[in-house]
N, C-alpha and C positions, 0 to 999 in steps of 0.2 A: 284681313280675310282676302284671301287670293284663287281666282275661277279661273277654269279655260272655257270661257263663255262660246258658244256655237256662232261664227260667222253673222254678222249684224249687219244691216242697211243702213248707211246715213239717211237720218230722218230730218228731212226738209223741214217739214212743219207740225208742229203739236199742241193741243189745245192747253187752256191754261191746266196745268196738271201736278199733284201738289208733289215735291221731293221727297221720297222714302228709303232710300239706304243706298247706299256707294259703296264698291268696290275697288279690285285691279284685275285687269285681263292679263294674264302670263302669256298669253298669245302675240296680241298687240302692243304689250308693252305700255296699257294707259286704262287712266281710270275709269270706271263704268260707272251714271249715275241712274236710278232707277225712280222715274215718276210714275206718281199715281193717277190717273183719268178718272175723275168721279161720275162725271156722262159715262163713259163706255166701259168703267169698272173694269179697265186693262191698266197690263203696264207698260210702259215706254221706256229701252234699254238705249242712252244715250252714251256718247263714246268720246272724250274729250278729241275736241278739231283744236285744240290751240296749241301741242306742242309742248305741253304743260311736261316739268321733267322733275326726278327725286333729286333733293339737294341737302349739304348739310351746312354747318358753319366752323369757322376755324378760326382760333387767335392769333396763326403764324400767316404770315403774309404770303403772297401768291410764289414769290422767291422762294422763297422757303418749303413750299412747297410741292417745289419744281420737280422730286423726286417719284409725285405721283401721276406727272403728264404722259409717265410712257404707258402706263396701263389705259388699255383700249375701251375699259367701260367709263371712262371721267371724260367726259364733255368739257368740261372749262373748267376755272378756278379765275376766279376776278375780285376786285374788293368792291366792296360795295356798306352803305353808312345804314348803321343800326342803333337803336337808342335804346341807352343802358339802362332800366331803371333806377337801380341801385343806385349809380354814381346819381342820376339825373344829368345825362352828358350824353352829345354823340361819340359813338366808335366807329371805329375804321375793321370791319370785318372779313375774313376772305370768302366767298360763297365757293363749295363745291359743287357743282352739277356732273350728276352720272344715268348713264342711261337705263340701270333696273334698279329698284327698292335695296336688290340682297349686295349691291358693290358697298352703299351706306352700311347696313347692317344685318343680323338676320342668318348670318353662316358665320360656321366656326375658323376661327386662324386669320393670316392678313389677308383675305380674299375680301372682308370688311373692313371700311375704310375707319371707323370706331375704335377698333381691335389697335389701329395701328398710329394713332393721332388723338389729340384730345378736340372731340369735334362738340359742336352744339346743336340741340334741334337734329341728330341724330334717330331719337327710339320713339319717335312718330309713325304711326303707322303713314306707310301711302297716301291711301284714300284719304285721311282724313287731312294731310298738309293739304292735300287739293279741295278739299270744301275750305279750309278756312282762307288760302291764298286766294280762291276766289269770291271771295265771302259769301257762299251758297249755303245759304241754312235748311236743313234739312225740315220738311214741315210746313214749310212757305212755297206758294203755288209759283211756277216760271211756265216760259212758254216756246215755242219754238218758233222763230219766224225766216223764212230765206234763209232755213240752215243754222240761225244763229236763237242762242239760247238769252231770254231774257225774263229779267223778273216781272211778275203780273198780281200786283197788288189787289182784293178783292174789294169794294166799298164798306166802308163801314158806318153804322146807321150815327146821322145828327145825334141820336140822344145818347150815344155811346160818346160820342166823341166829345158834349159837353159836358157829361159827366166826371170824366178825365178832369176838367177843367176846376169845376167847383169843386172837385174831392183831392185834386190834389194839387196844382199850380199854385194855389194861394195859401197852400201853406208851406210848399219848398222854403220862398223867398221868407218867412220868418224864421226859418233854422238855420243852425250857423254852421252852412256849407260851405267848401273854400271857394268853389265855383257854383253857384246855384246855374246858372244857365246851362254849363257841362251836364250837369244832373236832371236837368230837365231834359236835354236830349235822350238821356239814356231812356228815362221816365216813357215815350213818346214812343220810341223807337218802339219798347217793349210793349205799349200798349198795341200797338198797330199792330206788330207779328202775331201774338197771343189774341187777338181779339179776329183772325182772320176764321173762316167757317172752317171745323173741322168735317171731313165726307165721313158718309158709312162707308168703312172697306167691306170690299166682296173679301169673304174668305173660307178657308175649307179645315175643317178639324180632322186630323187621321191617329187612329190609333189600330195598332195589332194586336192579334194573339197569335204565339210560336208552339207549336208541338210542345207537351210540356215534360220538364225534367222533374222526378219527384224535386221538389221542397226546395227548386232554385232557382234563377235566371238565366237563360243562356246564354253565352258570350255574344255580342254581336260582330264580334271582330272575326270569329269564326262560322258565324251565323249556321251553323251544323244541321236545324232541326225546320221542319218548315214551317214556314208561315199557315196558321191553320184560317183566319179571319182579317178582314180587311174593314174597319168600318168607319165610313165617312159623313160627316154632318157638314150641309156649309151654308151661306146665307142664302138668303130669297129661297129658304123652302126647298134645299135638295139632302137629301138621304136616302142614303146606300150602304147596302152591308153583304159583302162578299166572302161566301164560306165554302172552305175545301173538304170535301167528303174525304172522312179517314174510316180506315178500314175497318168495322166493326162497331162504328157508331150510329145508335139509333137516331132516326130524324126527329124524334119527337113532337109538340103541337107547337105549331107557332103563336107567339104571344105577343109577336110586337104590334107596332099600330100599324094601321092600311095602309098611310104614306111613307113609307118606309120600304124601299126597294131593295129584295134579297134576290142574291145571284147565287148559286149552288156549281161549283166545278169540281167533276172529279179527280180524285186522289195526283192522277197522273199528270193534271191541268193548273200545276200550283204557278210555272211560267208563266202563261196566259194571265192571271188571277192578279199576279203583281203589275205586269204590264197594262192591264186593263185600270188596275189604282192610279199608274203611272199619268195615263191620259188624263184620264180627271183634273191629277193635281196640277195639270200643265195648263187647267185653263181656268185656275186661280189665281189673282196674282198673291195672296198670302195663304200660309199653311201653319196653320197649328197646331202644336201639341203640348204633353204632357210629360218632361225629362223624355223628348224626342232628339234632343243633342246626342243625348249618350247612349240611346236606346232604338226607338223607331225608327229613324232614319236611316243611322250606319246599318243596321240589321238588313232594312229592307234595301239599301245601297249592294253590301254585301252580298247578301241574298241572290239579288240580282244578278251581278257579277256570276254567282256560283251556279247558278240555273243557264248561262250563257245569254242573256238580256245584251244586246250591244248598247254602248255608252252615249251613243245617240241617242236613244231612246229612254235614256234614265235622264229623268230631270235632276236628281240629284248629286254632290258633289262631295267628294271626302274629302275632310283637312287631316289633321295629326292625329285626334281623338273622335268629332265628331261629324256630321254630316247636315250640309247645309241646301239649300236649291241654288240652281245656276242661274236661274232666270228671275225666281219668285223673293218674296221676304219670306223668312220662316221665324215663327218665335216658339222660342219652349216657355209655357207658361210656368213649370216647374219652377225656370231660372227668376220669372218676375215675382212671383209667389214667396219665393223662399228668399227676397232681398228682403232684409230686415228695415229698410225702408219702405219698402212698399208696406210689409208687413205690420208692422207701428202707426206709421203716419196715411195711410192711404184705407187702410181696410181696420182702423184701432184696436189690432192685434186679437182681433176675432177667433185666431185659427192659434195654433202653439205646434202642431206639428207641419210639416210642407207633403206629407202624404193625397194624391187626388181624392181619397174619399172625407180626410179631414177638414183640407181645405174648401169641399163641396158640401160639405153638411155646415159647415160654418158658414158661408156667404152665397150657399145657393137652398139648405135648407133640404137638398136632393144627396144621397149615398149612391156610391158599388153595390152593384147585386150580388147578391151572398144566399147562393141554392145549399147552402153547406155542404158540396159536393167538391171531391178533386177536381182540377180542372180536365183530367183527361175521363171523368165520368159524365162529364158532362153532353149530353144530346146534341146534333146539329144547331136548332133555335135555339137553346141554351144560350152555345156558344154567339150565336149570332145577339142575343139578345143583350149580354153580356158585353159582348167586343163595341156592340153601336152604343149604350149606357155609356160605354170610359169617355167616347169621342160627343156625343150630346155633353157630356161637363165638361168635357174640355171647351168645348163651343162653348156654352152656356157661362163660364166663367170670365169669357169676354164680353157675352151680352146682355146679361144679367145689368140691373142697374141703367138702363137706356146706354148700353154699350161704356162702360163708365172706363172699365179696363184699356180698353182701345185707345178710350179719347186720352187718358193717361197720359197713356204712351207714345202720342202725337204731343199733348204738348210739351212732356219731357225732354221730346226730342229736342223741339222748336230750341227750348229753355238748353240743354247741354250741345247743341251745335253738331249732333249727331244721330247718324244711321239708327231708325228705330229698331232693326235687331239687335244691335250694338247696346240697345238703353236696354231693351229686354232681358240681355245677359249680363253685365256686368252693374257694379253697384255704383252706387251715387257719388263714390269718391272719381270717378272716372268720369262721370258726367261733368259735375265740375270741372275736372282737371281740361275737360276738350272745351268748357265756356271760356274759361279762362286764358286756356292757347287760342281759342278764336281770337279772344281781345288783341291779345299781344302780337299778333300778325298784323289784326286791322293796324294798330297805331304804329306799325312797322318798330317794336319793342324787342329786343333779344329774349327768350327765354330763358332766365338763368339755369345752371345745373343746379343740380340738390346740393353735394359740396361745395358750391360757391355759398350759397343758404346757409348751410351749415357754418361755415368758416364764420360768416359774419357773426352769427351768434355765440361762439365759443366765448366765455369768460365773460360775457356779461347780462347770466343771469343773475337772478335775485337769491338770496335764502331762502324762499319759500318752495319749499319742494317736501311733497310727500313719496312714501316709501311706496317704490315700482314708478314714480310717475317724474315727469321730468319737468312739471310745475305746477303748484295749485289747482284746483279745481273749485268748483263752487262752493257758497256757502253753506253751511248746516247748522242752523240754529239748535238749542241744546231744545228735546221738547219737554213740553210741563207733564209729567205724566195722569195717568189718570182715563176717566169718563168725564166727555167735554158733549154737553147738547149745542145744539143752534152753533153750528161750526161753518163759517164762510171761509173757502181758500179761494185768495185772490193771484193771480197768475199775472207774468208780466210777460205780454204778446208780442212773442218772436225776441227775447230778452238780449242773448247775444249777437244776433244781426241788425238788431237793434243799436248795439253799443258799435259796432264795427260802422257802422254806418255814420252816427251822431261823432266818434273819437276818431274817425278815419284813420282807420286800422288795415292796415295793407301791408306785404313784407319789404315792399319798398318805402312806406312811410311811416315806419314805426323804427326808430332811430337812422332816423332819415339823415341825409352829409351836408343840411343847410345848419349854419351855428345860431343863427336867429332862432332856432324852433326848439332850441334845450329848454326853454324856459315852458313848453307845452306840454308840462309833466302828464305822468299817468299816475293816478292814485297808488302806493302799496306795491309799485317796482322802481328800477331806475333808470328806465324808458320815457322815451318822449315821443310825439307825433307832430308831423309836418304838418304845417301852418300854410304852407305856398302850394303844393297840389294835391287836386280828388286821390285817392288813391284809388287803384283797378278793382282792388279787392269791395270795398269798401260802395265804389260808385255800384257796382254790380251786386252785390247784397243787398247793399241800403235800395237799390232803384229797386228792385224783387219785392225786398221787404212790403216798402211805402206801397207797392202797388197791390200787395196784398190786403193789406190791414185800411188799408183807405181808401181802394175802390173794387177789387175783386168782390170783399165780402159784401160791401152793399151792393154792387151789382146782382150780386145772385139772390136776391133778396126782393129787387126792385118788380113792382106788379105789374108796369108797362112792357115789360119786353114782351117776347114770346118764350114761350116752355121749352124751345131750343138753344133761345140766346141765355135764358137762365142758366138750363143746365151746363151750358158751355162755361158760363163764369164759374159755378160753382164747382167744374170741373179745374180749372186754369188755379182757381183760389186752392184745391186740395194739392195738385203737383206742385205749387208753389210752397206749400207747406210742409210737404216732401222734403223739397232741395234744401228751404232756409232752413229746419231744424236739424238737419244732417248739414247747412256748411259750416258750423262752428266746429262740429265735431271733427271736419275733415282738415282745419286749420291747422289744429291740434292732435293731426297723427300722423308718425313716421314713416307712414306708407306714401304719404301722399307725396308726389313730387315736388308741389312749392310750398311744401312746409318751413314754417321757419317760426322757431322757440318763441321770441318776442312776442308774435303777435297772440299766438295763444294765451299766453302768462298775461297781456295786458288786458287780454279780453277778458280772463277771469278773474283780475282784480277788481278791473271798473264794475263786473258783476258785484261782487262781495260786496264795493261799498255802496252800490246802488242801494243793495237789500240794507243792510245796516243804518243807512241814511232815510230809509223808509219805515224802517220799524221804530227807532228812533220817535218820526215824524207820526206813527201809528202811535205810541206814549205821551206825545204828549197832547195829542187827539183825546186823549181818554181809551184809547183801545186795547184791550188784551190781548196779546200776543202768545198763540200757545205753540210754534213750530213753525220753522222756516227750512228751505231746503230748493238751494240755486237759484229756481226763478218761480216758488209759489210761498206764500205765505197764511198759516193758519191764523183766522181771527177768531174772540168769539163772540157770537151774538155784538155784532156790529149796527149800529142807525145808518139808514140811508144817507145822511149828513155826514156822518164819521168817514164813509165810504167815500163819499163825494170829494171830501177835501183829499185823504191821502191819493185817492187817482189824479186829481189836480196839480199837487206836488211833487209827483213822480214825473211827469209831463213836463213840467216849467221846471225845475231843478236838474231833471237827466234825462229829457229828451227820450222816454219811453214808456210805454201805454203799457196802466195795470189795470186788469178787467176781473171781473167773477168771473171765476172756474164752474166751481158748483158749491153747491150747500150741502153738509151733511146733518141728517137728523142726529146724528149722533158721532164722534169719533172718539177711538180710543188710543192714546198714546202712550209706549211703554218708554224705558229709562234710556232705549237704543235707537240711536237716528237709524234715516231710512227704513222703519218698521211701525206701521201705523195700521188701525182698522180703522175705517169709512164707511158708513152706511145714509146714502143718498134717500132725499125724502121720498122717492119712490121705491125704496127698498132694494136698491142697487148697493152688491156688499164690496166694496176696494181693500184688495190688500197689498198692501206694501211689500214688494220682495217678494212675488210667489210662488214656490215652486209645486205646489199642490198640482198643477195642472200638467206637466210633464207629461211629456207623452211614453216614456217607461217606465212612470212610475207605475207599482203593480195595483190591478183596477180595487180591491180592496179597502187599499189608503185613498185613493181616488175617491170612491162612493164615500167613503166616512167625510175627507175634505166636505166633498157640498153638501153635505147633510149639515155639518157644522155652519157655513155658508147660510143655510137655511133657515134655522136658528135664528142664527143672528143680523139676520133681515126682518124677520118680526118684532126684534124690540122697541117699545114705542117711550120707555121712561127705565127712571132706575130701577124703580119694581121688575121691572121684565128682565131688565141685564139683570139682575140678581138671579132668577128665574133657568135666563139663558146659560149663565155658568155654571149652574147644579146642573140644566141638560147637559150640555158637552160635555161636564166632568165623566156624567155617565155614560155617556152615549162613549166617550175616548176609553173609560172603565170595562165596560161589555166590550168593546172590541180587543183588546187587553189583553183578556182573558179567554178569549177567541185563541188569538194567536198563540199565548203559552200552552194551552190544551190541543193546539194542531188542530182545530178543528174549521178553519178555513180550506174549502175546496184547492187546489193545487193550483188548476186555471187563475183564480182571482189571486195568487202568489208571485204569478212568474214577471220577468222582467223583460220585455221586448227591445230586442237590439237589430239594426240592420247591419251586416256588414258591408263597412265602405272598402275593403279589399279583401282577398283572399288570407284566410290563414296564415299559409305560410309565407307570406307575408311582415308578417308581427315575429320579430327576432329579439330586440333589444326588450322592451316591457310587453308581457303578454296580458292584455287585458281580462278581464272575467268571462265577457263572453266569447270572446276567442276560446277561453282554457273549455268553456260548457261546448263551443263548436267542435274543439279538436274530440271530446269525446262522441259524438257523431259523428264522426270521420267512419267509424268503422262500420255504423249500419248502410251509411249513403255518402256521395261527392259533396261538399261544400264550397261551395264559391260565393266568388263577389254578389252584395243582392242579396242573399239568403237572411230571411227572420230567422233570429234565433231567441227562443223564448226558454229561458231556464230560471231553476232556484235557488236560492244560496242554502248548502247543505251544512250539518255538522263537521263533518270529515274533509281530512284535502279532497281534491285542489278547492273545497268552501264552495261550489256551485256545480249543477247540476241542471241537462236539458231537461224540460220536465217530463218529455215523453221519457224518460229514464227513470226520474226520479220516484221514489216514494214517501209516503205524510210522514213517517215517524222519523226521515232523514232532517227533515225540515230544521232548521237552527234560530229557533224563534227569536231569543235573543238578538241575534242580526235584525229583525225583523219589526220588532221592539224600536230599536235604534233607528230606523228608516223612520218608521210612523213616529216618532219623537222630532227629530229633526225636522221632517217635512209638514207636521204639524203647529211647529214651533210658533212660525208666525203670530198666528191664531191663538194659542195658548202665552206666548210671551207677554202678547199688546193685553192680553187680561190677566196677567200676573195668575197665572196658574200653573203649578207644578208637577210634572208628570209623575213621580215615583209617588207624590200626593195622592193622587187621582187614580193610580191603580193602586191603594192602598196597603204601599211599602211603608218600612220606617221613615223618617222624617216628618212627622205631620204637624203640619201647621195651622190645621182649623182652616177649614175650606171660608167659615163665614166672616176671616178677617179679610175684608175686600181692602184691595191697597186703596181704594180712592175714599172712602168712608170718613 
């Protein structure tokens, strides 16, 4: 991210104030770090004083590459020692220093020095070589004294700090670390960053409304139409909502609440109207929205521009696609929302689509107002009432939860080494990837290229590889099918950071170049692991790990603290659960920069024979084992005693903790891994593989789904499941028959699609609802943005918008095949047959129950 920030004062002196995001000034040619003052709820735009310059790295010697000293942007080239992982050895490296980011990289042809040399530590951005060169972790309070910027560690309470001690010092030194002291650093370090106070941020929620186009989104790149509402929510209690009188709209009654301040400009006043939003957001230091990258900002950026706003006066800044502030942080919640991390691990995947009103009825309980009017029918207060709702959930989705969102994202930051806007947009393989460059700078580590990675692993991997994958995956035990009551699945917590941790598992130590450490096999490859050092990988997982599972969660638990310091743990415990269950997976994918084959493969071995060595140890406990599957395993009806020993033996044998997951009153398992129904003693129904909940699936099959759901949360014995599969037979039966007689409404048929580009667009495969868009081409414009909700017809092109369509076009058959498939789940795990059940040929006597 690159600003031409407005003329800044060196700042002599500043209170302790916590780091929130970095940039590059194109002006001054250096990086900008941005603190947060939790006293005076500003920010502080600091401007590096040291001279600090972009550099890369080179394997040819500074002779050699004497052919790049006559270009004017290269400052030096010198050698300087860097230490290889790989080999484990010093190297003799050449540094390049140049005086802007784009000489390294970043423009096309040999104007980049990448383009033209095989460089290293090249596709770094700026700003962030410059946090981690100066080892500035974003998240961590510093302070400013006689001009100079230093760090300001906040106290942290005695009983925090012996805690640390009994929960985890004493048990480092009984595992079999290569270094226990190295790891206890790490341990300590971590505890101290993450345990510092997080502040409330001040901050401002903005969302628009634009003039509107029937049944589309308007470009923001051309921002055509005007801004019709401006409505702002921020903290400490300020709301506002600014609306433009358009010609022929009635004012109607106002409905909102008394604190809530409306400004009304006329038609001709839509300048003033932005510029007036303008100030506001200037004296935030953060601004949130809702897909404001791609939308609200650039628009009203735009906008701006086109109404003749001078650029001084717009706080905000265009990059290539989107629009960011020059001064302030800005997150689009959209982007945190729709990380399937956050989404999983952070909020247990509550929400299935990333739309504002799904995700607001799912973790705020609160919807969109829906006058079921067009938006250009809509009254003055309407609109106002309407435009301030989007921005209160926008807010609201931060502060929901004692601010849960926020604190997130402070300590993700802390934990990935980086700009909290930066963790807002981008996913946790990038988080990672900037923890892990931080390390390798601190130890002064070369960072290897990905084909260097690559190279090493060629040709020696293992046979075990499945089809699409480029090694093993976890286990899948075969399951016993049938109806299983009193069902304990026990789960092994944090499983594969776990084994990286315990086998020290690192790309540098996993067929490491000492010959002593062949003999340090890995179960089920023909890999070994380094015996003589931590690995980077491994010390920083495992130290995560351990701090999770041994003092986070019972920190957040403990009744002495205060209701701040709890929530803070139990805040630090959920991001932590974030990162470790997403960094196995980013070990193990090609995307990622320091991936490397081995370590993946060995991590999924030691997995398998974990499980296998535990089920094993479950037999001869006495325990029945009805399904296993990577890192949980199904018991059934287990003694407290039986439970006791295999978590003891998982423990002393592999160095990893197996807990109860949950109990089901009942589950049902069919003949197919990963396909199971679970129903929890409090009538919570798990299904295995869901897609019932789709968010285009048409609402129809939906309502039947949890009806079925419903069902089968009241069974309490076999009697009932008997009971519950003559209902659903019937209940799948009557709807059945529904759809073969067309007599399902149209609405409850259609399928809802967004378009992510334009039409014309889609050349090579034209997907269905493109083919249903192009036939609304001819009553109205189609663009990017636009729902398109259509139904799969008899006749080409097999779909149809439904504002087009008619009932007797409908193609039930298609439609048959949806509600079979997406039903499937549910019907498979209880051996039930669909041309059975709508009573085709094939019958086989509904009352042979396979588990009988």
């Amino acid at each position: 991210m690159q600003v031409n920030l407005p003329e800044t004062k060196k700042i002599e002196s500043m209170p302790a104030s916590m780091l929130v995001s970095a940039t590059y000034d194109n002006i001054s040619k250096s990086a900008v770090l941005k603190f947060y003052d939790p006293e005076s709820k500003k920010l502080f735009l600091w401007k590096d004083e040291t001279g600090h310059k972009p550099y890369c790295y080179s394997r040819l010697s500074p002779d050699e590459l004497d052919f790049l000293q006559e270009r004017d942007d290269i400052l030096e080239i010198k050698t300087v020692r860097k230490y290889d992982l790989m080999k484990d050895k010093e190297i003799d490296m050449s540094k390049i220093t140049v005086a802007d980011p784009l000489a390294i990289g970043g423009t096309a042809g040999d104007k980049s020095i990448r383009n033209v040399i095989e460089t290293w530590e090249s596709d770094i951005k700026y700003y962030e070589n410059y946090l981690y060169d100066r080892q500035l972790i974003v998240g961590k309070y510093y302070e400013v004294v006689n001009g100079e910027l230093k760090s300001h560690d906040l106290e942290i309470s005695d009983e925090v700090r012996l805690a640390l001690k009994s929960l985890l010092w004493d048990k480092v030194d009984s595992e079999s670390m290569v270094d226990a002291e190295e790891f206890k650093k790490y341990i300590s370090e971590w505890a101290d960053l993450l345990n510092q106070p997080i502040p409330k941020i001040k901050r401002l929620s903005i969302d628009i409304e634009v003039e509107a186009e029937i049944g589309r989104i308007p470009d923001p790149k051309i921002a055509e139409k005007k801004v019709t509402a401006i409505g702002l929510k921020g903290s400490d209690g300020f709301d506002q909502i600014f609306v433009l009188k358009t010609e022929g709209t009635e004012e109607g009654t106002n409905e909102l609440e008394q604190n809530i301040k409306i400004t009304f400009y006329e038609s001709d006043k839509e300048k003033e109207m932005i510029q007036d939003a303008f100030e506001i957001m200037k004296t935030f230091p953060f601004v949130l929205t809702y897909n404001g990258d791609e939308f609200d900002l650039p628009y009203l950026y735009n906008r701006a521009e086109r109404l003749g706003v001078k650029n001084s006066d717009n706080p905000l800044y265009m990059m290539r696609d989107s629009a960011t502030l020059k001064e302030g942080v800005h997150l689009d919640l959209y982007k945190v929302l729709s990380n399937r991390s956050f989404q999983i691990y952070a909020f247990s995947q509550k929400y299935t689509d990333f739309s504002l009103n799904s995700v607001s009825k799912a973790l705020l309980g609160k919807e969109k107002i829906d006058y079921g009017l067009e938006f250009d029918e809509l009254s003055l207060y309407q609109t106002a009432n309407y435009c301030y709702n989007d921005a209160l959930l926008t807010y609201e989705l931060t502060s929901f939860n004692k601010d849960l969102m926020m604190d997130l994202l402070v300590i993700i930051a802390r934990i990935g080494r980086m700009p909290i806007d930066d963790i807002a947009r981008m996913g946790v393989s990038q988080w990672i990837r900037s923890l892990l460059y931080y390390e390798h700078r601190r130890e002064n580590c070369l960072i290897p290229k990905r084909e260097e990675l690559q190279r090493r692993s060629e040709g020696v991997m293992s046979d075990a590889v499945i089809k699409d994958k480029k090694y093993r995956g976890g286990l899948v035990v075969e399951p016993k099918e049938g109806i299983h009551f009193d069902v304990v699945v026990m789960d092994f917590a944090s499983l594969y950071p776990s084994i990286i941790k315990v086998r020290n598992l690192s790309y540098e130590t996993v067929r490491c170049p000492h010959e002593e450490c062949k003999k340090n096999t890995i179960p089920g490859t023909n890999h070994w692991a380094c015996t003589k050092k931590n690995g980077q990988t491994s010390m920083i997982i495992g130290s995560l790990r351990d701090l999770r599972v041994n003092y986070y969660k019972s920190l957040s638990k403990k009744e002495t603290l205060t209701d701040d310091q709890r929530q803070q743990y139990t805040v630090v415990s959920q991001a932590l659960k974030v990162i470790l269950n997403a960094s196995y997976g980013v070990m193990g994918a090609e995307i990622f920069p320091l991936y490397f084959l081995p370590v993946a493969e060995a991590t999924t071995a030691i997995g398998r024979y974990t499980i296998l060595e535990t089920i094993k140890k479950c037999e001869e406990a006495g325990i029945e084992v009805l399904y296993g599957d990577t890192d949980s395993l199904f018991i059934k009806n287990p003694t407290k005693e039986q439970i006791k020993i295999v978590i003891e033996q998982a423990k002393k044998e592999h160095g990893v903790d197996l807990e109860i997951d949950k109990t089901y009153r009942y589950c049902v398992l069919s003949n197919r891994k990963k396909n199971y129904l679970g129903v929890t003693k409090d009538g919570k129904v798990d299904v295995k593989g869901l897609t019932g909940k789709k968010s285009h699936t048409p609402a129809f099959i939906k309502n039947l789904f949890y009806e079925l759901i419903d069902v089968l949360s009241r069974v309490q014995t076999v009697e009932d499941f008997v009971k519950a599969k003559q209902e659903i037979t019937e209940k799948i039966a009557t709807c059945g028959k529904k759809v073969e007689a067309k007599e399902i409404p149209l609405k409850d048929l259609t399928f809802n699609v967004m378009l992510s580009k334009a039409p014309s667009e889609y050349v090579k495969t034209i997907p269905q609802h493109i083919r249903a868009a192009k036939q609304l081409e001819s009553i109205r414009e189609i663009k990017k943005g636009d729902k398109i909700s259509f139904i799969k017809i008899l006749n080409k092109p097999g779909v149809k918008p439904v504002e087009l369509a008619k009932k007797e076009e409908i193609d039930s058959k298609k439609y048959m095949e949806f509600m079979e498939s997406t039903l499937e789940q549910i019907t498979s795990s209880m051996d039930l047959d669909f041309d059975t059940m709508l009573g085709k040929p094939k019958q086989t006597g509904l009352d042979e129950f396979f588990w009988s």
